[in-house]
N, C-alpha and C positions, 0 to 999 in steps of 0.2 A: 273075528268080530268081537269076540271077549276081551281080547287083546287092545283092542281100541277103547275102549270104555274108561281104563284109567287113565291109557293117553290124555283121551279127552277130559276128564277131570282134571288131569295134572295142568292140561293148558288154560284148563277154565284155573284153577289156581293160580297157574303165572298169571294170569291176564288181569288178577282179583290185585294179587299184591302187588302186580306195576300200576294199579289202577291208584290203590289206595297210599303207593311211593309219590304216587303225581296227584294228589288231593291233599296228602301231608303234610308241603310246605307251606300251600296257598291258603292252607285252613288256619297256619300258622304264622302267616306275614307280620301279624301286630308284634306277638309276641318276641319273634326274631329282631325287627327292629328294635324295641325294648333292649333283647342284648347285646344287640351294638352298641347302643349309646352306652350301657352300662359295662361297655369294656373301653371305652373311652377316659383316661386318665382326666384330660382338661373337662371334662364334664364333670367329675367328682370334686374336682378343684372349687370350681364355677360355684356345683352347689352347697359346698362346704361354706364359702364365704358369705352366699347369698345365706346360708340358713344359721349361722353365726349374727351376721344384723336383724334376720326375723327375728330371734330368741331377744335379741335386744332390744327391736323394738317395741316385743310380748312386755319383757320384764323387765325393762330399764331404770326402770325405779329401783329396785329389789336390786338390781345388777349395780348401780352406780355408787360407788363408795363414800360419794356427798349428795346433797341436793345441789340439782344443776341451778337453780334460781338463791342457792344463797350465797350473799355477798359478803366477803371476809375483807375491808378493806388495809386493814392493817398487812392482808396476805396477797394483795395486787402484785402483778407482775408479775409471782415466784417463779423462779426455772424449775423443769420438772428434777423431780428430789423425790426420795422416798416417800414421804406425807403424799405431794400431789407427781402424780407420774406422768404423767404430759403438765405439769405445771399451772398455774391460774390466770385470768386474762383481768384486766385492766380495772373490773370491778370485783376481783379476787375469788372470780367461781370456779371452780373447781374442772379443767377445759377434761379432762377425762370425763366425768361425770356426764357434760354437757356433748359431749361428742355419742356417749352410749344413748343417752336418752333421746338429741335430734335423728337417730334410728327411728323412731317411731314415727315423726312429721314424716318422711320422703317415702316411708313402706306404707303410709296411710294414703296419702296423694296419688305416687306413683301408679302404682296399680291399677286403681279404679279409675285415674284417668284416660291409662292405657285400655282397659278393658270398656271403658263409651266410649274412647275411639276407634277399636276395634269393631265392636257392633255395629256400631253406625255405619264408618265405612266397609261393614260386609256388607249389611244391605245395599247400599247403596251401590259398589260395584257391584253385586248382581241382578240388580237393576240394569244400572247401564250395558251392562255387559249379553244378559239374557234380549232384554226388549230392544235395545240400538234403537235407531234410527232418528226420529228429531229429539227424543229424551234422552239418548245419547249423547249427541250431538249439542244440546242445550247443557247438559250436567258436567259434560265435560270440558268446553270454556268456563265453566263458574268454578270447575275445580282448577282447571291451571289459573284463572284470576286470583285464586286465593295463593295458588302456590307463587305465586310473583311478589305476592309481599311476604316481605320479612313475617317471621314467627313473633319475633319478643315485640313488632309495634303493633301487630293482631295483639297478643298479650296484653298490652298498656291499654288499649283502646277498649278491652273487655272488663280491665280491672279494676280502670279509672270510673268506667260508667259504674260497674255493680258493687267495686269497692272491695278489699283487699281482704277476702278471710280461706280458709278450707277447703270452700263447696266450688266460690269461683275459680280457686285452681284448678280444681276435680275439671271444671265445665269448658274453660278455656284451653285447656291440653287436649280434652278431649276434642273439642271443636276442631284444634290444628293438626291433627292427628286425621281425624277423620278423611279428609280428600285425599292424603300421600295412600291410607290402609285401600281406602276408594280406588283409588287409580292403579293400584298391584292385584285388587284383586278383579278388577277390571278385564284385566291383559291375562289372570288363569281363568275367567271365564271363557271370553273369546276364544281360548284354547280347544275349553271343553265342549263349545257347544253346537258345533259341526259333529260331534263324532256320533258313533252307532247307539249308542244305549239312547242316547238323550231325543232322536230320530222313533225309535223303538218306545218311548216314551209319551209321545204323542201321538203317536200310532193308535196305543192304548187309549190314547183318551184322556191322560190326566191331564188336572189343571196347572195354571203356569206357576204356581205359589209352589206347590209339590214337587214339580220340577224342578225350579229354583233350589229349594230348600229339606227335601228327600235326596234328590241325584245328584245334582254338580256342587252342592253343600260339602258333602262328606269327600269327594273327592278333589275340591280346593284348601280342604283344612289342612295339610300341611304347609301349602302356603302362607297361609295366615298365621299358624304357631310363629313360622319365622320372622313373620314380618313383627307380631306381637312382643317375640322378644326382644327384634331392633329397636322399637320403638319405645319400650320399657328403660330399655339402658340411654336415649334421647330424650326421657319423661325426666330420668332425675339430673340431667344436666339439665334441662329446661325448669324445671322447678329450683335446684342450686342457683342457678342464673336471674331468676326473677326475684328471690331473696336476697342474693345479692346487689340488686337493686333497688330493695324497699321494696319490689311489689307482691312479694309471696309470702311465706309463712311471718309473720308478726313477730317483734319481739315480745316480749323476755322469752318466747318459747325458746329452749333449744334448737337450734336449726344450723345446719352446717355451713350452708350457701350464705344465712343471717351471720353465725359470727366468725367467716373470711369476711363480712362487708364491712362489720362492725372495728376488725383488728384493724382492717387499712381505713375507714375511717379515722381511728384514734393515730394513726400513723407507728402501729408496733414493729412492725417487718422493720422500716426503714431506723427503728429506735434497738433493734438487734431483741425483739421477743418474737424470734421467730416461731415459737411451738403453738399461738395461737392461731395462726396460717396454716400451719404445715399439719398438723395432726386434724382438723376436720377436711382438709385439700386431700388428706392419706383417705378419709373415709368414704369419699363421693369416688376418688380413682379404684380403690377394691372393688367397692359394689358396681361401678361402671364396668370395669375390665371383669370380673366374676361374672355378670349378664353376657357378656360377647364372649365368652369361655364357652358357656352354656348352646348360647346363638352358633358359633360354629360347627358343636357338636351335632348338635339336631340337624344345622346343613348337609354337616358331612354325612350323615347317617340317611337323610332320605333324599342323598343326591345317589348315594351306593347304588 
């Protein structure tokens, strides 16, 4: 009988540390994802470049070796040369300069366009997604009606009416944003909302906002990180693109999308000054392809 006692202990120990070997990982889930991604090269890649245009967006001023708004006309055209290193464009400003500083328009826009389209369409697919039935069913023809038109004539149709500065960019990206984020996070609610906990939930008693927004919240936000970052690297080609047009950031600002429109305006590409094209065309493809570095990584890492 004495002889059993430490048995018994010893097994109450195994039983302790396989207990706490199988409590160890799941106590630790976030953190191990963490070091996936962070053993992911194109993730380091990604956010090197992205945080190389932040700092220039920050300090483009202070970073930029001329002022992007001053006009040297004696010094138009120049090829890039030691003085000016991507060269000057047709009113002689300094296309370096002007390339660091239009950092700050599309990291100002971008972002906070992306993030009210986000919001909005979270609510909104967990809306549809939690309550179904005729508010479903009504929310979700009004999102495909919108997804059947074109983006940039929604665009024109918001810009024309409220008039071309900042805030409407912010509002109109977000606006077209909002039903694509809507309708993905739609299809992980419906996912989630058959299963045990969320049954177990209402059992309890809680209410539907809590539900909502306590339980199948936290376990659809991987979803949304990714869809947030697709949508960020589709924010600054949709912003590039409506500058390019006249309908987005204004001149004289620096702007990238504004001066590719302005060089093939003036017709330089086709008059052989190609560096007014090509080095802001160089800055919207890094920060684009840097964002989808980023976006795979985070895929690959909470697909594992």
């Amino acid at each position: 009988m004495t002889a059993s006692a430490p048995e018994t202990a010893g097994a109450g120990a195994a039983a302790g540390v396989s207990v706490a070997v199988a409590v160890s990982p799941s106590s630790s889930g976030q953190p191990t994802a963490w070091r996936l991604l962070l053993r992911r090269p194109t993730f380091y890649v990604g956010a090197a470049i992205v945080l190389f245009w932040i700092v220039c967006a920050i300090f483009g001023h202070q970073i930029a070796p001329y002022n992007p708004l001053l006009q040297q006309l004696l010094k138009n055209n120049a090829a890039p040369s030691g003085a000016h290193w991507f060269g000057t464009d047709t009113l002689g400003r300094d296309v370096l300069s002007r390339v660091i500083v239009g950092a700050h328009s599309i990291l100002i826009v971008t972002p906070l366009a992306t993030v009210l389209g986000t919001v909005l369409g979270t609510v909104l697919g967990l809306f549809m997604g939690y309550f179904g039935g005729a508010f479903d069913l009504f929310m979700g023809r009004l999102v495909e009606a919108l997804l059947a038109l074109p983006a940039v004539i929604i665009s024109f149709l918001f810009i024309v009416a409220l008039g071309p500065s900042t805030t409407t960019l912010i509002l109109v990206i977000g606006l077209i944003f909002t039903p694509l984020i809507a309708r993905t996070v739609r299809a992980a609610v419906l996912t989630e909302r058959h299963l045990d906990y969320l049954a177990a939930a209402r059992l309890l008693g809680e209410n539907p906002w809590r539900v909502m927004f306590a339980e199948i919240l936290p376990n659809v936000l991987p979803t949304i990180l990714v869809e947030f970052t697709v949508r960020l690297g589709y924010a600054i080609f949709t912003v590039a693109t409506l500058s390019f047009l006249g309908f987005g950031i204004q001149p004289p600002t620096p702007d990238w999308g504004g001066d590719i429109y302005y060089a093939y305006l003036n017709g330089t590409l086709s008059a052989g000054y190609w560096w007014m094209t090509l080095f802001p065309a160089l800055a919207i493809a890094s920060l684009v392809t840097a964002i989808n570095l980023i976006t795979d990584s985070i895929e690959q890492v909470l697909s594992s």
